[in-house]
C-alpha positions in Angstrom: 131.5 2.7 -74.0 129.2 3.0 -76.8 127.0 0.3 -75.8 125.7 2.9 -72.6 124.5 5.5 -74.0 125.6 9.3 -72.2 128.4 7.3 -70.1 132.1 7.7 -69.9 135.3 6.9 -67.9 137.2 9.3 -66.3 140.0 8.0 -64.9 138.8 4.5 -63.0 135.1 6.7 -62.6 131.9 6.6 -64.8 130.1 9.6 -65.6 127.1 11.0 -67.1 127.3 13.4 -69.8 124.8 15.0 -72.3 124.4 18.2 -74.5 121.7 20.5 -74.0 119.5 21.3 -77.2 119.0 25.2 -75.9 121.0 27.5 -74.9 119.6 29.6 -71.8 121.4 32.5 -71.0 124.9 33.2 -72.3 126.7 32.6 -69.5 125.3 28.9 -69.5 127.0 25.9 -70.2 125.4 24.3 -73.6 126.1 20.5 -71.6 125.8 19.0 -68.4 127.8 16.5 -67.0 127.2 14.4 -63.6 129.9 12.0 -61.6 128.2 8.4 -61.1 130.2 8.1 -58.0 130.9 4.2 -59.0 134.2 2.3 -60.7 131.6 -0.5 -61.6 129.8 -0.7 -65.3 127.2 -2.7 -64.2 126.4 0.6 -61.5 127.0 2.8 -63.9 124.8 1.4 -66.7 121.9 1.1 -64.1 122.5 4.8 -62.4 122.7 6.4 -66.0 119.2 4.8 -67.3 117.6 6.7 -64.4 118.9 9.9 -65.1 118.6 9.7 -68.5 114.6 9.2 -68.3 115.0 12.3 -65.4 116.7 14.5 -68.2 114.1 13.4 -70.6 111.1 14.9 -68.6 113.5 18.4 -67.8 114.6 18.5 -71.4 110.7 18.4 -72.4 109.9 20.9 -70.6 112.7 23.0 -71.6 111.7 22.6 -74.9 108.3 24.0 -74.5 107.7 27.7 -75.4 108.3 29.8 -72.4 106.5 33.2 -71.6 107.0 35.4 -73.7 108.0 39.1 -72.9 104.7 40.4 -73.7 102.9 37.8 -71.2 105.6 38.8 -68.9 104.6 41.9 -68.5 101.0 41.3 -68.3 101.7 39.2 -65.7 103.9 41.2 -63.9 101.5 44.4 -64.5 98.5 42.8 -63.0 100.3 41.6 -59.8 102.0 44.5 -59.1 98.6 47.0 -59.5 96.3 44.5 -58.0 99.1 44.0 -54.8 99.1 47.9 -54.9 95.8 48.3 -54.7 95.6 45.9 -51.8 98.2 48.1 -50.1 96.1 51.2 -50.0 93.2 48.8 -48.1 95.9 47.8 -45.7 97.6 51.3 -45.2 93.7 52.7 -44.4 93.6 49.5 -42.0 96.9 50.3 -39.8 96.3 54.0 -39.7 92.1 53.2 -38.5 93.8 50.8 -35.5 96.5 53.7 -34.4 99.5 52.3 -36.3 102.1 55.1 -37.5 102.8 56.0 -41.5 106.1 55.9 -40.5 106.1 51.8 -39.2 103.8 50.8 -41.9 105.9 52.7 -44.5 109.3 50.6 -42.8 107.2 47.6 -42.8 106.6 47.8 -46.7 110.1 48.3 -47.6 111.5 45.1 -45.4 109.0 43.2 -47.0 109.3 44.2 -50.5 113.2 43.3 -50.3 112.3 40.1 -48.9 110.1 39.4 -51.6 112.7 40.8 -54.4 115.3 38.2 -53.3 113.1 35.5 -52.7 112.2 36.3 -56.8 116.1 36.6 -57.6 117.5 33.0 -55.2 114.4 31.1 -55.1 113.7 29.6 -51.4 117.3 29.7 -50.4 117.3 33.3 -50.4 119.4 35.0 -47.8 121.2 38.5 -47.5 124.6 38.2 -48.3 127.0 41.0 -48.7 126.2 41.8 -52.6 123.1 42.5 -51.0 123.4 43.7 -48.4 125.1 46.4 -50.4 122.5 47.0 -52.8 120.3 47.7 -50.0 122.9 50.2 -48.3 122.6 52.1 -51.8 118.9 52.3 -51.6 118.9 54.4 -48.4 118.1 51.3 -46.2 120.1 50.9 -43.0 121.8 48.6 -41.2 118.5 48.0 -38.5 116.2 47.8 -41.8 118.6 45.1 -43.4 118.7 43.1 -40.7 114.8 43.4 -40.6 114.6 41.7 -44.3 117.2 38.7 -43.1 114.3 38.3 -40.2 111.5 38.5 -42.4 113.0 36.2 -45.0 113.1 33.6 -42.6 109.5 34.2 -41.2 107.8 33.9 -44.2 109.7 31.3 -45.2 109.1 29.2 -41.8 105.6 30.3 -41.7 104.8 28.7 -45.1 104.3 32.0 -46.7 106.9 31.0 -49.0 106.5 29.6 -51.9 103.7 31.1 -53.3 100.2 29.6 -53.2 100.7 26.8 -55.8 96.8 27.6 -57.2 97.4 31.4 -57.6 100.1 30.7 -59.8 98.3 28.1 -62.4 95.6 30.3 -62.1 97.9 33.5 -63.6 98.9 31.0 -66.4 95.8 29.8 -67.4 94.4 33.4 -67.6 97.4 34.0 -70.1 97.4 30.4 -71.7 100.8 29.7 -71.0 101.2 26.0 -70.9 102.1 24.4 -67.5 106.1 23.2 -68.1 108.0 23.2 -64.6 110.2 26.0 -66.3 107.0 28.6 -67.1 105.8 27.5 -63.3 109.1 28.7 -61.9 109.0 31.5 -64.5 105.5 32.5 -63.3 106.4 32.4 -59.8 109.3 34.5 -60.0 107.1 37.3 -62.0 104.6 36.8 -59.4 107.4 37.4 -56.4 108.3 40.7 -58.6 105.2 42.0 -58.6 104.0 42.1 -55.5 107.9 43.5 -54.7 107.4 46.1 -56.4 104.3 47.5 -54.9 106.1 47.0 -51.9 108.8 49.1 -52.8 106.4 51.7 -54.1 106.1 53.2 -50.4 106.1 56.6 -50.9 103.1 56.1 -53.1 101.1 55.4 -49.7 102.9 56.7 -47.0 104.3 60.4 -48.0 101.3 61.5 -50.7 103.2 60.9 -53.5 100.0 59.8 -55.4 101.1 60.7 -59.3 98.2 58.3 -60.6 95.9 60.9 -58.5 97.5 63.6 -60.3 97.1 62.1 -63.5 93.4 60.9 -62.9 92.7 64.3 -61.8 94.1 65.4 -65.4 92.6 63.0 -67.5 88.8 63.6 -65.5 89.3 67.3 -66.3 90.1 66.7 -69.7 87.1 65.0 -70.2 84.8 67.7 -68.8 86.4 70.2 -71.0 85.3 68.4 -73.8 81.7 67.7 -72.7 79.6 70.1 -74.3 78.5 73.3 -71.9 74.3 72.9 -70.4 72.0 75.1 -71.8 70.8 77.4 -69.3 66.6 78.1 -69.4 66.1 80.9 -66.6 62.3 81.3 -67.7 61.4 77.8 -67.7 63.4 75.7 -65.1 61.1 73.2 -64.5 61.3 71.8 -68.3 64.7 72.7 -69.0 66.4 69.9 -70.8 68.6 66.9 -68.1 71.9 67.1 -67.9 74.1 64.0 -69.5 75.4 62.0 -66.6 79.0 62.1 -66.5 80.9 59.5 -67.3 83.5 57.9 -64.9 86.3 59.3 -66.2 89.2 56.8 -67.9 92.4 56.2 -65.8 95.4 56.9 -67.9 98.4 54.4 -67.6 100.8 55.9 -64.8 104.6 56.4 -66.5 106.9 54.9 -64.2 110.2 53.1 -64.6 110.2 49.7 -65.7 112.9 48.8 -63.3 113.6 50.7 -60.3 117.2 51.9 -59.1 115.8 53.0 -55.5 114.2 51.9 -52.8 111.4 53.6 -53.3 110.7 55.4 -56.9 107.8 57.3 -57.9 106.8 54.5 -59.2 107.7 50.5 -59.0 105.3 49.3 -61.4 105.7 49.2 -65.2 102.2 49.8 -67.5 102.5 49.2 -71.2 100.3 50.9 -73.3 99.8 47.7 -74.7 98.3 46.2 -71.8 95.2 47.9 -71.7 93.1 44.9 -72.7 94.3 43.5 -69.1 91.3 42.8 -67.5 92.2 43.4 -63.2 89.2 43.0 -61.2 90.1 44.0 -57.6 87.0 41.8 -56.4 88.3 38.6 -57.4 91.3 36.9 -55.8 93.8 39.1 -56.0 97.3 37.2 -55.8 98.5 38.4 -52.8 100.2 35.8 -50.3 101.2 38.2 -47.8 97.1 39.1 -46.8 94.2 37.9 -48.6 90.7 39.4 -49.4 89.3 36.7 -51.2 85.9 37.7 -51.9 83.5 40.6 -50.5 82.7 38.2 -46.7 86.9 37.6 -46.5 87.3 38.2 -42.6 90.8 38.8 -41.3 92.1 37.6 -37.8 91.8 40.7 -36.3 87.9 41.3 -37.8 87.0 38.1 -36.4 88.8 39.2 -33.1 86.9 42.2 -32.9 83.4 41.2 -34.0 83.4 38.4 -31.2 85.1 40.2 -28.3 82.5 43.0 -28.9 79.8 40.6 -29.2 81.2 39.1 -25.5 81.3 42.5 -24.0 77.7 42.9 -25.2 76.5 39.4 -23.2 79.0 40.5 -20.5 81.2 37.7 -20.5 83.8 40.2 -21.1 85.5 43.8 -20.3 86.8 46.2 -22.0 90.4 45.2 -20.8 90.1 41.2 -22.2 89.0 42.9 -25.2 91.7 45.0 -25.7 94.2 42.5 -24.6 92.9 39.7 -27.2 93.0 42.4 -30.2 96.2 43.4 -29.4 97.4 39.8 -29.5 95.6 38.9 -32.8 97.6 42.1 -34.5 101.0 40.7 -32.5 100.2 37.7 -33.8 99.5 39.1 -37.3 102.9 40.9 -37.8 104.3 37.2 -36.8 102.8 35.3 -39.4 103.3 38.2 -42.3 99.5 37.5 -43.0 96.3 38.0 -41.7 94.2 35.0 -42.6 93.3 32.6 -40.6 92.7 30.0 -42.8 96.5 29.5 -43.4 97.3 29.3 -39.8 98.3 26.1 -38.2 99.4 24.4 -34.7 102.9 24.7 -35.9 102.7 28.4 -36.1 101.0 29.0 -32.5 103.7 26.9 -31.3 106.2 28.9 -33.2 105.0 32.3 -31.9 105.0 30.8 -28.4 108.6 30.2 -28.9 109.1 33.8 -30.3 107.7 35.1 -26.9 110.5 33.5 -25.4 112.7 35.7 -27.3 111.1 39.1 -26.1 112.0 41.7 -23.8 110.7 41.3 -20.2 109.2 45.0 -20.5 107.4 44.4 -23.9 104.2 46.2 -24.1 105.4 49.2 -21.6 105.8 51.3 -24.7 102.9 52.0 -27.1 105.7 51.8 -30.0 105.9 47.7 -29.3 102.5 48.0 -30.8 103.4 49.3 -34.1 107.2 47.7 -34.9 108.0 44.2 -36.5 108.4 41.3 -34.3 112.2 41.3 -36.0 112.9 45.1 -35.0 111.7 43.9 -30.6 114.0 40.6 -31.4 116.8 42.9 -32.2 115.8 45.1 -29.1 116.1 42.0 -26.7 119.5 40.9 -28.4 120.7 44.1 -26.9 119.6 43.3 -23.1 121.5 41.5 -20.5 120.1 38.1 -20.2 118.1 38.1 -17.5 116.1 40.9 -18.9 114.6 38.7 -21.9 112.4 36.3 -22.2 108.2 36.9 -21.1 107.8 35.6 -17.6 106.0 32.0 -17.1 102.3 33.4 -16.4 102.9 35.9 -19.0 103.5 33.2 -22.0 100.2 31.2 -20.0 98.2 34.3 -20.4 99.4 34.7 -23.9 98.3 31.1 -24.6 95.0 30.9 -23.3 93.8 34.4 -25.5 95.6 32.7 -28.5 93.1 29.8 -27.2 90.0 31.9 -27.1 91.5 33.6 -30.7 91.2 29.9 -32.1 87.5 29.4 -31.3 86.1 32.6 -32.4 88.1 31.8 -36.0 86.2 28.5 -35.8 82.7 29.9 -34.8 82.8 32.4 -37.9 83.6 29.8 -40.2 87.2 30.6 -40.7 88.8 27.7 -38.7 92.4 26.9 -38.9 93.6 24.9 -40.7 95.0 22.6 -38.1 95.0 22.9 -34.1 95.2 20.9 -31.4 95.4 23.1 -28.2 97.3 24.9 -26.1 98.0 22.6 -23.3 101.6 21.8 -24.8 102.5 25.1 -25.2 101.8 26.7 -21.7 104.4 26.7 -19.1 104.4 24.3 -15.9 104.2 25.2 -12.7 108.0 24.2 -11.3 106.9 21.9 -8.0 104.6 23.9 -5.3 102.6 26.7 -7.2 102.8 28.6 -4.0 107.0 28.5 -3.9 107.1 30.5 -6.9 105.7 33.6 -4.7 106.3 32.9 -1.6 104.6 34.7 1.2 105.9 37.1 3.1 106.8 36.8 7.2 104.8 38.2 9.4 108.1 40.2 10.5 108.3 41.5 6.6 105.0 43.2 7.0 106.0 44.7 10.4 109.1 45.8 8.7 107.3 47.2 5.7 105.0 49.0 8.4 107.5 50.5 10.2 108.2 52.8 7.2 107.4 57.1 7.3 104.6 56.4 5.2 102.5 54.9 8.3 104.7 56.9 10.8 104.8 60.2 9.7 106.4 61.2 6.2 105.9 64.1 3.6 104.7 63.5 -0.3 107.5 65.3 -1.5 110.8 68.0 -1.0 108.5 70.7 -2.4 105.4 70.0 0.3 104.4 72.0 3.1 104.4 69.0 5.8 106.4 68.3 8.1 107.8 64.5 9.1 105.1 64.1 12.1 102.0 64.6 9.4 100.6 61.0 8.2 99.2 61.0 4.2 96.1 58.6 3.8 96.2 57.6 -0.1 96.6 54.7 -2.2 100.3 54.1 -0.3 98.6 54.0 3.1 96.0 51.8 2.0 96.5 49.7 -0.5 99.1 47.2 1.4 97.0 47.2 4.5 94.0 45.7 2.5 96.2 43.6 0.9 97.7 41.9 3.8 94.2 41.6 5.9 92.5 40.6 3.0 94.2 38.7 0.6 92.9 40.6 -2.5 94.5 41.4 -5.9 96.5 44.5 -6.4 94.2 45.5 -9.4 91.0 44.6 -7.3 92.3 47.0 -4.6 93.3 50.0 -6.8 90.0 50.1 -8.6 88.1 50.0 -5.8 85.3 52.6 -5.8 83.7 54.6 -3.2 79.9 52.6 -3.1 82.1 49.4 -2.5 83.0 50.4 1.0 79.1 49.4 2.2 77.8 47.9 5.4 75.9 45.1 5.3 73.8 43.3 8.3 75.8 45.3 10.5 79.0 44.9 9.1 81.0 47.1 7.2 82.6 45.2 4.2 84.1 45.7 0.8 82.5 44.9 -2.3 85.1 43.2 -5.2 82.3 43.9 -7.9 83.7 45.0 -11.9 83.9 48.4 -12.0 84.7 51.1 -15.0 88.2 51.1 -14.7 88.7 47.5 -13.9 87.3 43.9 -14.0 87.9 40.7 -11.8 89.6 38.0 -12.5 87.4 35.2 -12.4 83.9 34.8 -11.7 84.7 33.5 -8.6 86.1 36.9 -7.7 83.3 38.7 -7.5 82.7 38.8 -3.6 81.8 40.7 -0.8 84.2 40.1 2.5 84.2 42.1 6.0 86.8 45.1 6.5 89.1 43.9 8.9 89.4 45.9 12.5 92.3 47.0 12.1 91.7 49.0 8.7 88.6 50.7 11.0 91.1 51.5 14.0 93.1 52.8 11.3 90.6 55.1 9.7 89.6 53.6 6.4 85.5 54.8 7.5 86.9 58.2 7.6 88.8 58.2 5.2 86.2 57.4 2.9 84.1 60.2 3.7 86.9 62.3 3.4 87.2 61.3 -0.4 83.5 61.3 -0.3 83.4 65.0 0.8 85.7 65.9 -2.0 83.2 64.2 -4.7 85.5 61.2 -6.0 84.2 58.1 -6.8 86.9 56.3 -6.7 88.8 55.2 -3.5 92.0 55.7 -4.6 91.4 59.1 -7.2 95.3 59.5 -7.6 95.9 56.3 -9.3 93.8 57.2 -12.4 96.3 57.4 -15.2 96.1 60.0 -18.1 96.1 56.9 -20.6 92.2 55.4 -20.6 94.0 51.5 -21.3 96.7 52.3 -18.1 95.8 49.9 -15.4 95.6 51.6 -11.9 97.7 48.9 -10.5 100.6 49.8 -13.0 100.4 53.3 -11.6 100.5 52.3 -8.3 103.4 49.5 -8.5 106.1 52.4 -8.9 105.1 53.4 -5.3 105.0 49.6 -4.3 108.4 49.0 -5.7 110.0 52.0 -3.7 108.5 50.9 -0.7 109.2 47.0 -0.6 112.7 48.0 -2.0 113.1 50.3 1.1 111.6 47.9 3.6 112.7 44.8 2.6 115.8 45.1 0.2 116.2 41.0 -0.2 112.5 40.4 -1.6 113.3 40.5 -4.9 116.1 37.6 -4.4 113.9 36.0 -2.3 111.1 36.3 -5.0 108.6 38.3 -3.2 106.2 39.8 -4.7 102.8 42.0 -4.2 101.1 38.8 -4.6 103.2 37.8 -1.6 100.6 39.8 0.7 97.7 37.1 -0.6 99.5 34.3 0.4 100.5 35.6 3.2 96.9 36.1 4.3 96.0 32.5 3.0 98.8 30.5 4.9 98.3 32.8 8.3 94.5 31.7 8.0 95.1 28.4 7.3 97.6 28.1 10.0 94.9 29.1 12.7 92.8 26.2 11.3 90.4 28.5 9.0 88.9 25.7 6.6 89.4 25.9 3.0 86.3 26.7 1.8 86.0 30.3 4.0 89.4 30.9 2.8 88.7 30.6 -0.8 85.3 32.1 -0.3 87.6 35.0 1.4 90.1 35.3 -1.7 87.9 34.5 -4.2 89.4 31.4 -5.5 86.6 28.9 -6.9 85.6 25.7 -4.9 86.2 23.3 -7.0 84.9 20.6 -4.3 81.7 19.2 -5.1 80.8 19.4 -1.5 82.4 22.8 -0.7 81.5 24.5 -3.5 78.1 22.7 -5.1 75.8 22.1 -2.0 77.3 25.1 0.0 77.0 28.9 0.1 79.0 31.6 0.2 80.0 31.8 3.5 78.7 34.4 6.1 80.1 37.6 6.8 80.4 37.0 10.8 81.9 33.9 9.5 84.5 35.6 7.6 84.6 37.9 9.8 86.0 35.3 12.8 88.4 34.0 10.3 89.8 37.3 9.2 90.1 38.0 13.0 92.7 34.8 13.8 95.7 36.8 11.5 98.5 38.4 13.1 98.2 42.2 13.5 102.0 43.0 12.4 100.0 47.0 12.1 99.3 47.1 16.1 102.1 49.4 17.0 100.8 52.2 14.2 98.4 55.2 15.6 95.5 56.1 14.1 95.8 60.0 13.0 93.6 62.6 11.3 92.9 61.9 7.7 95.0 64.0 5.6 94.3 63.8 2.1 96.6 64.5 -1.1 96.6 68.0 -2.0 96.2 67.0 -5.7 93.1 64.9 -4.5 91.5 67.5 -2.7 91.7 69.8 -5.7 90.8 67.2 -8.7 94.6 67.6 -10.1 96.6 65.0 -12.1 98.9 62.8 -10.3 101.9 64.8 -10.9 105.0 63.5 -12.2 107.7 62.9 -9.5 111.3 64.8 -10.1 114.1 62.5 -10.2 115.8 64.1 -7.0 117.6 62.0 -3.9 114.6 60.9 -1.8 114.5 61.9 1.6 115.5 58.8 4.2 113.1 56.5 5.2 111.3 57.0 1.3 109.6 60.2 1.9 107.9 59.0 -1.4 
């Protein structure tokens, strides 16, 4: 077989087989061999050429010097202290926007294991047992493990992983270490370190174990002892000699251990003293691929978020709410990509945090702590929940969508556009057949059912109150289903209604669904101004609100103001609603009724007594998207509405009027008090 050179027979197979002219670690074999896979010569002769020439270009490069220790640690020094002192930015960040020492401090250590194996296995890395072991020795636990398997695969399916190609040529050529695939590989495994091992250096930020403080503080204190003492001239202030400006003083190297056998040492990164003549500017790119501050204008996702909602709440386009719905997103969003620029964010990733969404708990965002833990830690949380409990519901995921739409423009009016994206309209979920099915509306017999509970015939707040059954409790209970059902508006339009909105107008008493402090509207189209239908004036709504008036609210429903600024009044008020439709009508929530049931229940009762669409929508505030009905017309006329409002079903004519009673907390400006868990009386006396 001499006439092919590298090939021999081994039994009825060719095979490839040459000796390597280095040896790389002890434990490696000094010759590789490779099976052709072919009984034919011919194949053989062809298939060995080819990987021959391949073994030329990898035994080139192996032949090239590779880094030497020294750059090694130069390397490794100026990612790890330039990633550190990123860290400190970022710590200062989370604490400013309300996140916990305690998250950012788990956050650090999940991602500096991450980083650690990706450095050891390459992209392939994965938490085996040998690992998972290690990690059990360095105080992690089993939650926190399972945290760096999820992260490993986020920034690896982000494209976080590998390393930005650039930053690594960029280390070399500072160093002058020639480009050989091997001393790229090399590089990038140094790099990987690095930034590990500020990572790992945790309690350094997050418990005040700042030992290069300490040793600054020594080292600036040295040098003032050896500055020579001011002359003092009592007589003669005015011309007494200026004091020599003190010089900064000179950071000394911080001692640490060159490789650490915790979690989190004193110290993860190692400083020669022979790498002082390290040059690390902090203002230049500093080599970190988790979040980058590229230069003194670098604006991350949730700057750019910020400085544009603000700017839409100053033109009013927007409320307080949007805004603190869209930042919360952009941070959401953040802990999803492992990064924060957006620059490096692309239609792939939008689609896959859409999909992630999927994967949440129905009830994420009830606690503040959602806020502040890893996406992997509320993944974990909805593993644990029965099925049906997962997953964010259909308008939730559209909702979700069109901020993360809004999110994409204001990145590409800054100047910081994606770096690909192609919309949203993919993404969001489809209405399954009639929009309307999905809620259906609720039977005129529901509401009488619903009606006929103590709470409009005669009920007590609570076991500990002074009332008997006969007395009648006008609050947000009383009223806010009643103008729901004869009017069709939103629960969060009703709640924050405020005093001034109950107004009359050309002789009609009406309600005005204007933005107030505690809430905004929905759409533009929302802002409207519709008659109070008879009924709520039979019932006392007039006198009620002078009632609240007298006891200097301003807001209709005073009880419903939660302690927490960001807390909805409709939140506070669905824990009544739910008691009560759960009382009245125990099937609604197999039947899929909802509070939104009550608008289209006033919609389809209209409609059915031949109420054209255009007063309808005007009615609901739902936008005319007719040329005719909603260009060349106006808003329709109270008397109008008025007539129309009058053709629904009174399923409330068999309730009294009674004296207005007001809440006992209301009348003396208390907090809605907490309700004891305790059996409630029949007929939910709640």
């Amino acid at each position: 077989m001499s006439n092919v050179q590298y090939v021999f027979r081994r039994g009825a197979v060719y095979w490839w087989r040459r000796r390597l002219p280095v040896q790389l670690r002890a434990d490696c074999r000094s010759r590789i061999e490779v099976s052709l896979r072919t009984t034919s010569l011919n194949i053989a002769r062809s298939v060995a050429a080819e990987v021959t020439r391949a073994s030329e270009h990898l035994l080139h490069g192996m032949s090239q010097s590779m880094i030497s220790a020294d750059d090694a640690r130069r390397i490794l020094t100026k990612v790890a202290i330039t990633h550190s002192a990123k860290l400190d930015r970022v710590a200062a960040a989370e604490l400013a926007y309300g996140d916990s020492a305690q998250s950012g401090r788990t956050m650090d250590l999940v991602t500096g294991w991450a980083y650690r194996l990706f450095a050891a296995q390459g992209m392939d890395a994965a938490v085996g047992e040998t690992e998972r072991n290690e990690m059990l020795a360095a105080d992690l636990d089993e939650q926190m493990i399972a945290a760096v398997a999820q992260t490993i695969t986020t920034l690896r399916d982000s494209g976080a992983m590998p390393p930005n190609r650039n930053r690594i040529m960029g280390l070399m050529a500072e160093f002058s270490i020639p480009e050989t695939r091997v001393n790229v590989q090399q590089a990038e495994q140094l790099y990987l370190r690095g930034m590990a091992a500020a990572l790992l250096d945790a309690d350094r930020r997050w418990t005040g174990m700042r030992h290069d403080d300490d040793l600054l503080l020594q080292t600036g204190l040295q040098e003032e002892a050896r500055r020579p003492v001011a002359q003092s001239f009592p007589d003669d202030a005015t011309n007494r000699p200026a004091t020599p400006a003190l010089a900064p003083p000179i950071p000394a190297p911080v001692p640490v251990a060159e490789k650490p056998k915790t979690l989190t040492p004193p110290s993860a990164i190692s400083v020669a003293p022979d790498t002082a003549e390290v040059d690390i500017s902090y203002d230049a790119d500093d080599l970190d691929s988790t979040i980058d501050i590229e230069d003194e204008s670098y604006r991350s996702l949730i700057d750019i978020v910020t400085a544009a909602g603000e700017a839409k709440v100053a033109l009013g386009e927007w409320d307080s709410k949007t805004l603190r719905q869209h930042i919360q997103l952009a941070k959401l969003f953040e802990r999803f990509l492992g990064h924060d620029n957006p620059t490096r964010v692309g239609q792939k990733h939008l689609a896959q945090f859409r999909d992630i969404l999927l994967k949440f708990p129905k009830n994420y965002g009830k606690s503040p702590r959602d806020h502040i833990i890893s996406v992997s830690d509320i993944i974990a949380r909805a593993e644990k929940l029965p099925k049906d409990q997962v997953g964010l519901t259909r308008s939730t995921i559209n909702r979700h969508m069109n901020n993360m739409a809004n999110i994409a423009g204001m990145c590409e009016a800054y100047g910081y556009s994606w770096e690909s994206y192609d919309g949203i309209s993919k993404l969001r979920a489809k209405a399954r057949g009639n929009s309307e099915s999905e809620r259906p509306p609720f039977t005129t017999g529901d509401l009488q059912a619903l009606f006929r509970l103590p709470i409009w015939t005669g009920t007590t707040l609570d076991e500990n109150d002074d009332y008997n059954d006969a007395v009648i409790v006008h609050d947000a209970r009383y009223w806010v289903p009643l103008i729901a059902a004869y009017h069709g508006a939103r629960r969060e339009e009703i709640c924050g209604l405020q005093l001034d909105d109950i107004t009359e107008f050309e002789g009609i008493w009406g309600i005005k669904l204007t933005p107030t402090d505690v809430r905004g509207l929905k759409t533009p189209a929302s802002n409207r101004h519709v008659p109070l239908h008879p009924e709520l004036i039979r019932l006392g709504i007039l006198d009620y609100v002078q009632a609240i008036r007298r006891a200097k609210h301003t807001l209709l429903f005073p009880e419903l103001l939660a302690v927490a600024e960001s807390t909805p009044m409709g939140d506070v008020f669905h824990d009544d609603w739910r008691k009560m439709k759960e009382a009245a009508l125990p099937k609604a929530k197999e039947e899929r009724k909802v509070f939104h049931s009550f608008r289209h229940w006033c919609n389809n009762e209209m409609k059915q007594a031949g109420v054209g669409s255009e007063i309808r929508k005007d009615i609901l505030g739902h936008v005319n998207k007719d040329v005719n009905e909603g260009t060349y017309t106006e808003v329709a006329h109270l008397r109008l509405m008025q007539a129309a409002l009058g053709k629904l079903p009174t399923p409330t004519s068999e309730l009294k009027a009674s004296p207005i009673r007001l809440r006992p907390e209301v009348m003396s400006h208390q907090p809605r008090r907490t309700r004891k868990s305790k059996k409630q009386p029949t007929g939910l006396g709640q």
